[in-house]
C-alpha positions, -999 to 999 in steps of 0.1 A, spaced: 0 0 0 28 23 6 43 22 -24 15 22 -42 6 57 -23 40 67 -31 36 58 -66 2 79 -71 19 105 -55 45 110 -78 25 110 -110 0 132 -89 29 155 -83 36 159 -120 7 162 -135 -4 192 -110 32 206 -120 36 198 -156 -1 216 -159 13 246 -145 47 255 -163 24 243 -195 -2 268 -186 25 295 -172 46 294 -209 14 296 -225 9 327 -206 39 341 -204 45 333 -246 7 355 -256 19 382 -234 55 382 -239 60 421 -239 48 423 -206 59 396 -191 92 410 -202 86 444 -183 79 423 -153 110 403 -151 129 433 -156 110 451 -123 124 423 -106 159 441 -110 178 412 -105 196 406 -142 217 430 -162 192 453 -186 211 437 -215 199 397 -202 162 411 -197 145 405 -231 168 373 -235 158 359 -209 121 365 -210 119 351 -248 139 319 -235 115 309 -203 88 303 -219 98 276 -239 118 267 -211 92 262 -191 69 245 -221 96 218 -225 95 210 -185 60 205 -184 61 186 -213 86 162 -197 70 160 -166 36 157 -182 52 132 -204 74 113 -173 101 107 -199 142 111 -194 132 107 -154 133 125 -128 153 152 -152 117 168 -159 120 168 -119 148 182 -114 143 209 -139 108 219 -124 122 221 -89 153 241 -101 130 267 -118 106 269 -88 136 278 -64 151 302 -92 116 320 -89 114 311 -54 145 332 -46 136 357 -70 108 369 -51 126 365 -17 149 387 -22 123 418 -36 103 406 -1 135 414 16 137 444 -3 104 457 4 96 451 -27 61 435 -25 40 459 -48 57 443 -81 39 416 -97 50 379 -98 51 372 -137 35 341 -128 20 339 -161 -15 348 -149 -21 381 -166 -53 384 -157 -44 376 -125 -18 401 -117 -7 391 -82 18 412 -61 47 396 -43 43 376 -14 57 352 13 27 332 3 39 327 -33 70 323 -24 53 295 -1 31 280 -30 66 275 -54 84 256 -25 49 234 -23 46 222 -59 86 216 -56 76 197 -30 52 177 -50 81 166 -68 102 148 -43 86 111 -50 95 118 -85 129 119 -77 131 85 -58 101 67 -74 111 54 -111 96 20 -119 69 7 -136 35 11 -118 1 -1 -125 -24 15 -144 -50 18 -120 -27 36 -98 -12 57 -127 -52 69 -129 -54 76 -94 -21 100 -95 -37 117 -126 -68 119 -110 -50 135 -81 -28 160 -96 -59 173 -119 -73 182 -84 -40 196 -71 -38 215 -101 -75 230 -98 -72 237 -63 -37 254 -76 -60 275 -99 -88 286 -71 -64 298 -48 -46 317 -75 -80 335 -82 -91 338 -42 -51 353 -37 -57 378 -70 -91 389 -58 -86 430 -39 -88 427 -6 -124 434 17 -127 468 31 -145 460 66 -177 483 68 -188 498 103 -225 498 105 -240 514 129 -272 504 141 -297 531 162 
């Protein structure tokens, strides 16, 4: 039974991944100018590496979700994802530590700007997370538990989606009412 759990768990874990770099290039590649404006308001590479780098991520990021949608050349679709999720990870720690929370992510959600936060900086380090059986956990495994893990990470990756959208929303102004 453990294994098995382990085993669902690691396709779980890239699916709900692989769906999100897929979905973030996507993104990222329709509105490449301003995703480009937004990696350079991270101020953390050389003017000159700005529009490089921000034409290169996307399909960066396509070819990683690919493999880890994909589970071939394991766990280097893995690997990958977890490297780029602490690069982005960092990326926004150190404008936190700045004071530097009023930039947008560049998540790839542009209609879902979303300012800096611990919390996304949280969120990255919990799909990386997800990962971790897909270092360790590389052999055959049944099909009815190969279902289950995509079963699983579709739901980790919807619940990825509606928290995205509840962390986007403006924040409630509290209203005093006063009653006579």
């Amino acid at each position: 039974m453990g294994q098995e759990l382990l085993a669902a768990g690691e396709v779980a874990g890239r699916v709900c991944a692989g769906l999100v770099f897929v979905l973030a290039a996507t993104q990222k590649a329709q509105h490449w100018r301003i995703f480009s404006a937004v990696l350079a308001n991270y101020r953390l590479l050389p003017r000159a590496l700005v529009t490089p780098a921000a034409a290169l991520l996307p399909p960066v990021e396509m070819l990683v979700g690919i493999l880890l949608l994909s589970a071939q050349i394991r766990p280097f679709g893995a690997l990958a994802a977890i490297a780029l999720l602490s690069l982005f990870a960092a990326a926004m720690a150190i404008n936190l530590k700045r004071g530097r929370s009023e930039i947008d992510c560049g998540c790839g959600h542009s209609f879902l700007k979303q300012n800096l936060s611990w919390l996304l900086v949280g969120r990255n380090a919990g799909l990386a997370a997800l990962l971790i059986p897909s270092l360790v956990f590389t052999r055959a495994m049944p099909a009815a538990v190969i279902l289950t893990g995509v079963a699983a990470g579709l739901g980790f990756f919807l619940l990825y989606l509606l928290l995205n959208v509840f962390s986007a929303l403006p924040p409630v102004k509290a209203h005093h009412h006063r009653f006579a």
